[in-house]
C-alpha positions, 0 to 999 in steps of 0.5 A: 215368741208366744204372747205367754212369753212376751208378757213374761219376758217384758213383764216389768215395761209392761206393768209399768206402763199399765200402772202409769196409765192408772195413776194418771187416770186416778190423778184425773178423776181425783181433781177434776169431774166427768164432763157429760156426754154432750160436751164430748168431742167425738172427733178428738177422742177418735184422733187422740184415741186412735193413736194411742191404741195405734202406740200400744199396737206398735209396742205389743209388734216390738215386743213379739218380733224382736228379741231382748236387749238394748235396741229393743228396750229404747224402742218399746220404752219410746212407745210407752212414753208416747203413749202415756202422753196420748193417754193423757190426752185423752182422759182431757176429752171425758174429764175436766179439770180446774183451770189452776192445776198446771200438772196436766200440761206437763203429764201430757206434754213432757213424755212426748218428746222423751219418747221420741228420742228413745224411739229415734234412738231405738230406729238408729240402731235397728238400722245399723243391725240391718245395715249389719246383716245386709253387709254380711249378705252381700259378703255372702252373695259376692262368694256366691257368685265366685262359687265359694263355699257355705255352711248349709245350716247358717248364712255363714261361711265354711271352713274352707271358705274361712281358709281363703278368708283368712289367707288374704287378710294375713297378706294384707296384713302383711302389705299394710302392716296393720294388726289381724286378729282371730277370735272362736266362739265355741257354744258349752254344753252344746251336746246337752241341747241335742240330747234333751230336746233333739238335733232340730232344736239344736239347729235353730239354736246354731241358727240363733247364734249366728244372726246374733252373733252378726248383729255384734260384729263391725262391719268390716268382720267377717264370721264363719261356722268352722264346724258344730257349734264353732264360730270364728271370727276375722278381725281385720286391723284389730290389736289383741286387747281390742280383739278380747273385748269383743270377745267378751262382748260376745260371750255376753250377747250369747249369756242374754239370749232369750232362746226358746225351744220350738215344743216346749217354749222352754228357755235354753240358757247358753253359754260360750268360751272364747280365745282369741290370737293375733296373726303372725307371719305364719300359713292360713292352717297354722293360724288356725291350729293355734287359735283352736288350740287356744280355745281348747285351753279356754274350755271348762274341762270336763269338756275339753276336746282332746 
């Protein structure tokens, strides 16, 4: 993401911080009188100072490294509110203020533990999305080494890989008596993309998808590229209904994704069907056929597959 584009995307967090900065600046200057240079303590205004451009530091990795969406809002949020409290602090070294005004006590001192709760906040779920990812490498690496196959495009499993998935979960189902269901996620209008900005481009947004898509899955899924810009997801141990709020929740984390093309920095918005079906005691293939059947139905129909 281009600094164009952050200051873009997080144009609000960033405007409020500055504006936060300024009224707590002018709050300052309007109650109290510049200390003269004499009075400055050099080595606070390092430490405090120092800090608080670290904070702006960390916010500006935030928000360029990451993309858009909860964990990254509690984490930029967390750093701007430590920020304004080392700001505040700051201003106390070039700026005296009566002793009877109490309010700069509680601009200083407030913000900081709120911040660290939505940085804690933030770090706790970043961790689960490593924790996400990691799971599905090793997934990854344990088939591997048993010489299954992958997609060569994503990090994910193939077909023929999804095949032997779906036949050992359907026995265990079968043995535990617990629910299993399938779920696709078909990209719309994904031939559009390749079109106007070329099968490259159409790469990195399968590339996107699938990180993003791992993101969202428990850790006991299991997700493979079927073919194109097809998705499916093995829920072990879920009912339908349960299978169909994920389902949802996918179609949602596709809608906010802030894709930008490699060339023209141009946002991409992006849109998925999806189907779900609960297993059945039927053959891998069988299962399969269904669900792809299933997602057939749920496609706008100017696009339907024959």
């Amino acid at each position: 993401m281009s600094g164009l584009n952050v200051l873009t995307h997080h144009r609000w967090k960033l405007a409020l911080l500055v504006l936060g900065a300024n009224i707590g600046l002018l709050l300052n200057l309007a109650f109290g009188s510049v200390k003269p240079v004499s009075e400055w303590q050099w080595l606070d205004i390092l430490g405090e100072g120092g800090t608080a451009l670290f904070m702006l530091f960390w916010l500006g990795l935030v928000l360029k490294s990451r993309p858009a969406g909860r964990v990254t809002n509690y984490l930029a949020s967390g750093l701007c509110f430590m920020f304004f409290s080392w700001w505040i602090d700051v201003l106390d070294e070039f700026i005296r203020l009566p002793k009877h005004i109490g309010w700069d006590h509680w601009l200083e001192s407030a913000p900081m533990p709120v911040g660290m709760i939505l940085l804690t906040i933030g770090l706790f779920h970043w961790h689960r999305e490593q924790l996400a990812i990691s799971q599905q490498m090793e997934k990854r690496e344990r088939v591997f080494r048993e010489h299954r196959l992958f997609d060569k495009l994503t990090p994910l499993g193939g077909a023929d890989y999804l095949k032997r998935q779906v036949s050992d979960c359907l026995s265990h189902s079968l043995e535990h008596q617990q629910p299993l269901s399938l779920l696709a996620l078909d990209l719309d209008h994904f031939a559009s993309i390749n079109q106007q900005y070329g099968h490259p481009e159409g790469d990195a947004v399968l590339q996107a998808i699938s990180q993003l898509l791992l993101l969202n899955l428990r850790r006991h899924d299991l997700l493979c590229r079927l073919a194109g810009d097809r998705f499916v997801m093995v829920l072990p141990n879920t009912g339908e209904r349960q299978a169909r709020l994920l389902a949802q929740e996918m179609e949602q984390a596709v809608q906010s994704l802030a894709h930008k093309t490699r060339l023209q920095g141009e946002r991409v918005y992006l849109c998925a069907s999806t189907a779900v079906v609960m297993a059945v005691d039927e053959t891998p293939d069988a299962l399969l056929k269904r669900l792809n059947l299933a997602l057939a139905r749920a496609k706008p129909p100017r696009i339907q597959r024959a």
